[in-house]
FIMITI-367112 format. One record per residue (C-alpha): residue in one letter; x, y negated, z negated. Coordinates in Angstrom, 1 decimal, padded with zeros to 4 digits. Each point is the difference from the previous one (the first is absolute). Example, Ala and Ser with C-alpha at 12.3 -4.5 7.8 and 13.67 -1.06 7.14 Angstrom:
! FIMITI-367112
site milum->A&xx->012.3&yy->004.5&zz->-007.8
site milum->S&xx->001.4&yy->-003.4&zz->000.7
//
This chain:
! FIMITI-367112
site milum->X&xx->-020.9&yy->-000.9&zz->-009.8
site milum->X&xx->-000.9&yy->001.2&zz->003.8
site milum->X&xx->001.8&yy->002.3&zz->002.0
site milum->X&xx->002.1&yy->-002.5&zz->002.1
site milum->X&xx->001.4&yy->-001.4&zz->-003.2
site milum->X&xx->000.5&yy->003.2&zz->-001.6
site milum->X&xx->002.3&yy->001.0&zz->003.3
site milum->X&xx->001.5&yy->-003.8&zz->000.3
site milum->X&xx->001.7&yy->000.6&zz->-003.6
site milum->X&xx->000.9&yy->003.5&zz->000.9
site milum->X&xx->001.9&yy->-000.6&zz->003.2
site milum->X&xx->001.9&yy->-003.7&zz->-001.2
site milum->X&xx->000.8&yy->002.1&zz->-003.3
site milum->X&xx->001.2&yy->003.2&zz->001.6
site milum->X&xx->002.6&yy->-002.4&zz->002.5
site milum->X&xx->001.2&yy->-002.4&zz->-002.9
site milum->X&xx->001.0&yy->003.3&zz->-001.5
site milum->X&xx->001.8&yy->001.2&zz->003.2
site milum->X&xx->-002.7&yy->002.4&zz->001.4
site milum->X&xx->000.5&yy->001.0&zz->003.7
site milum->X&xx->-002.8&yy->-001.0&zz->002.3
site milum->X&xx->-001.1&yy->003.9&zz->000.2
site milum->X&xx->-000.2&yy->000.8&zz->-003.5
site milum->X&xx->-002.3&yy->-003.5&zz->-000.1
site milum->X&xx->-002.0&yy->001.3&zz->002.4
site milum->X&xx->-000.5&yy->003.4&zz->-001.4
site milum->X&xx->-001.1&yy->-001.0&zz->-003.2
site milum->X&xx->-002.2&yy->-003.3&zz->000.9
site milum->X&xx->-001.3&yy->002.0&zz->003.2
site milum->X&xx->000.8&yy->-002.2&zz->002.6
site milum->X&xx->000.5&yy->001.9&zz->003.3
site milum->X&xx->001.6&yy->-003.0&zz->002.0
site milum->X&xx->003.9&yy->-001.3&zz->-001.7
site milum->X&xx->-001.4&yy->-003.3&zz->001.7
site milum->X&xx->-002.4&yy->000.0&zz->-002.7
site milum->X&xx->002.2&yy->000.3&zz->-002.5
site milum->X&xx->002.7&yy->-002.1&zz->001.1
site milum->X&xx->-002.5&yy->-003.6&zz->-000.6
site milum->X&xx->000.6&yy->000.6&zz->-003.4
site milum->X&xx->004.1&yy->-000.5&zz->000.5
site milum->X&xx->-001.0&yy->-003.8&zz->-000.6
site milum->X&xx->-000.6&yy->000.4&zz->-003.4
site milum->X&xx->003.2&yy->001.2&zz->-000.6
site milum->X&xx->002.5&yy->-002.5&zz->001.0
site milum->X&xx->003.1&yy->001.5&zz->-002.0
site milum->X&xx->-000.1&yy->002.7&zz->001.7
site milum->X&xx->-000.6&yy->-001.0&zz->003.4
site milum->X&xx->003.4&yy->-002.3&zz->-001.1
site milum->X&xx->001.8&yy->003.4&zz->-000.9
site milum->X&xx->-001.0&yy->001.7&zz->003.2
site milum->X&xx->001.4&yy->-003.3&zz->002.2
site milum->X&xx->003.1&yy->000.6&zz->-002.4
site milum->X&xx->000.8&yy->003.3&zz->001.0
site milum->X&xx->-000.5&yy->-000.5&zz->003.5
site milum->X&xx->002.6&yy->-003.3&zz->-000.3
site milum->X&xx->002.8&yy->002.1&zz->-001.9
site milum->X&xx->-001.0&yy->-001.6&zz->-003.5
site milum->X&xx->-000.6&yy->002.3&zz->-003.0
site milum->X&xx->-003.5&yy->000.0&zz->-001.1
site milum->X&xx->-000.6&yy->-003.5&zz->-002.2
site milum->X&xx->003.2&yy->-001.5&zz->001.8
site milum->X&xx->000.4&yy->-003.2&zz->002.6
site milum->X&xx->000.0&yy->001.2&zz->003.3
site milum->X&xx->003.5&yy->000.3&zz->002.2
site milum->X&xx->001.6&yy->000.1&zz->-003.7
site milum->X&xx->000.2&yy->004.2&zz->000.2
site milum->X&xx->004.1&yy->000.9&zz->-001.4
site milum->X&xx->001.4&yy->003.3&zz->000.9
//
């Protein structure tokens, strides 16, 4: 296991969980969110969720289908 690996698994694990980008950061060491955010690809659910929320749709919902 090398280092880069080591911090790959961190950072896709800690945003499939819901981590912010700062709390990634802090604990992989990365000083740049840029960094960080190439490891957003591995995590296409949550990208999905994000793109959501922006659209009005609750998180795991079609887009443009928000109620209320």
């Amino acid at each position: 296991m090398t280092q880069h690996w080591f911090r790959h698994l961190l950072a896709t694990n800690m945003l499939a969980k819901g981590a912010d980008i700062r709390s990634v950061m802090a604990q992989g060491g990365w000083l740049d969110a840029s960094s960080v955010m190439i490891y957003g690809h591995d995590v296409p659910e949550r990208r999905r969720n994000l793109v959501n929320l922006l659209d009005g749709a609750p998180p795991g919902g079609k887009p443009g289908k928000a109620t209320g």
